[in-house]
C-alpha positions as a Markdown table, in Angstrom:
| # | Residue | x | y | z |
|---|---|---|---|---|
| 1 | Unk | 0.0 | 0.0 | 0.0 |
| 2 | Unk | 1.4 | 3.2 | -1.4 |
| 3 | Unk | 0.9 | 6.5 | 0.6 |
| 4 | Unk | 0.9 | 10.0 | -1.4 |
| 5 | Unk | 0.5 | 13.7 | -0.3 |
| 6 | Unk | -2.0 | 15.6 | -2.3 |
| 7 | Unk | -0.1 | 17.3 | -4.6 |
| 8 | Unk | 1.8 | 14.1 | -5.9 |
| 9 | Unk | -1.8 | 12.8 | -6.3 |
| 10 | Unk | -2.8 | 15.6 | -8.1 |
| 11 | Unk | 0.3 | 15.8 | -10.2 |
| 12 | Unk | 0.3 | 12.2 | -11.0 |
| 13 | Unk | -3.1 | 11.0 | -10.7 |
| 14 | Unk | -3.0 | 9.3 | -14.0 |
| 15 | Unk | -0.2 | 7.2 | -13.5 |
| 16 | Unk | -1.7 | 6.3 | -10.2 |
| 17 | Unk | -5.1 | 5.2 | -12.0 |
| 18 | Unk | -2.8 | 3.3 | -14.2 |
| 19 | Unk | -1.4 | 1.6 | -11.6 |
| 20 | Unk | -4.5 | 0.6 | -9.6 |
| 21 | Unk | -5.6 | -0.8 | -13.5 |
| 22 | Unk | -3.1 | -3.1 | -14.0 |
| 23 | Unk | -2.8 | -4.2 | -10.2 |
| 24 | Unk | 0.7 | -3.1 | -9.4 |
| 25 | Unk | -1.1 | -1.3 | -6.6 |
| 26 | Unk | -4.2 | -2.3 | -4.9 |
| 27 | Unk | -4.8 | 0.5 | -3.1 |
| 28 | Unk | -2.7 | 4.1 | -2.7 |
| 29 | Unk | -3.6 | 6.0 | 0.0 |
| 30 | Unk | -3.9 | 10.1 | -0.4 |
| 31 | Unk | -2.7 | 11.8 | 2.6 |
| 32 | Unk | -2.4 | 15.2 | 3.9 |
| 33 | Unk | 0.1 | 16.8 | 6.0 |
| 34 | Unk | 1.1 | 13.1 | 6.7 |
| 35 | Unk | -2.2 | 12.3 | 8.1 |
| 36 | Unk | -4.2 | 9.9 | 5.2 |
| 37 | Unk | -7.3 | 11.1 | 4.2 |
| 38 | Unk | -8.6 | 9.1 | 1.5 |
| 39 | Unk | -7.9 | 6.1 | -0.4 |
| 40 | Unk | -8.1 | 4.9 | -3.8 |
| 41 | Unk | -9.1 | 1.7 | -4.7 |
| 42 | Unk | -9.7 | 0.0 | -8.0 |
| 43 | Unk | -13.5 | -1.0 | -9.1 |
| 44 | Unk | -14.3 | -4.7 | -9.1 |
| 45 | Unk | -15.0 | -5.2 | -13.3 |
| 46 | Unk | -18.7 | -6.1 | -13.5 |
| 47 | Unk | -19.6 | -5.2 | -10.0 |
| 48 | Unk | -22.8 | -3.2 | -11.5 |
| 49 | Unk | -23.1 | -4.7 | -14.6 |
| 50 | Unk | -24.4 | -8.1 | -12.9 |
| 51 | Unk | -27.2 | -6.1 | -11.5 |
| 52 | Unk | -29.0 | -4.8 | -14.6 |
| 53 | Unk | -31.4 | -6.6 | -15.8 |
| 54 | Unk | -31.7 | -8.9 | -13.5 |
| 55 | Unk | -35.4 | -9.6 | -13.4 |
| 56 | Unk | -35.5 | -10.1 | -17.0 |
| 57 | Unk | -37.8 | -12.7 | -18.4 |
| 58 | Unk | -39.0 | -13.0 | -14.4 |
| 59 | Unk | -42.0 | -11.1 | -15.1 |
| 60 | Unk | -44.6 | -10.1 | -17.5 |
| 61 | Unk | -45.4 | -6.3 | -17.3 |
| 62 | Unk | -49.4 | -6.1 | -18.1 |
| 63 | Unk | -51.1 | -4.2 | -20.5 |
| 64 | Unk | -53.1 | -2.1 | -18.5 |
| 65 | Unk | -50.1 | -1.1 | -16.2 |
| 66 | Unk | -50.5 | 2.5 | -16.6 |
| 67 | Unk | -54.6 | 2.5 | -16.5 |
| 68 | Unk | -54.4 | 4.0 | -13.0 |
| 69 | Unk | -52.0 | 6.5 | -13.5 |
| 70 | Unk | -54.6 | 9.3 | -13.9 |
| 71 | Unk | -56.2 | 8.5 | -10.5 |
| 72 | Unk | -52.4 | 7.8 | -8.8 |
| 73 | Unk | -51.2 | 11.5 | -10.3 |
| 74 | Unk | -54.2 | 13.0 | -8.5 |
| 75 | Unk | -53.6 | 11.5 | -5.2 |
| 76 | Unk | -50.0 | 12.3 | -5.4 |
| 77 | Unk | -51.6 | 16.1 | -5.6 |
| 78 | Unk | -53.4 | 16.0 | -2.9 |
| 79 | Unk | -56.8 | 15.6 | -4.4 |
| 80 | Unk | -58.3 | 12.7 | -2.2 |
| 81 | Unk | -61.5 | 12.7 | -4.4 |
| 82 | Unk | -59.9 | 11.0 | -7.2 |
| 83 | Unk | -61.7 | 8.7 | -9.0 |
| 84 | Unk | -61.9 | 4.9 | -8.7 |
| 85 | Unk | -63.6 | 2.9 | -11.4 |
């Protein structure tokens, strides 16, 4: 674990991304006025993109899913004599 002040971080902040990229470093922590203060890691590859579409093919989304949205938009307004079918 690699410990930089501020202004190296700022001066070099590509070739510390570059680093953290192809895992010569695993983390680098920033510091300032010797005392750390942040620390940058690399993202996990496909952290997020496991979550998107998830639910796909789970579910079947109805036709009439928006029939109520008239009624819901009123409510959300403050009108509590919306309609109801």
């Amino acid at each position: 674990m690699r410990s930089v002040n501020v202004l190296d971080a700022k001066t070099n902040l590509s070739r510390l991304l570059e680093s953290l990229e192809s895992g010569k470093e695993d983390e680098i922590i920033i510091a300032r006025h010797g005392h750390p203060v942040a620390r940058l890691i690399p993202v996990v590859k496909g952290q997020t993109k496991d979550r998107i579409g998830i639910a796909s093919g789970k579910f079947i989304v109805p036709e009439s899913i928006d029939a109520d949205n008239a009624e819901i938009l009123a409510l959300f307004q403050g009108n509590d004599h919306a309609t109801s079918p």
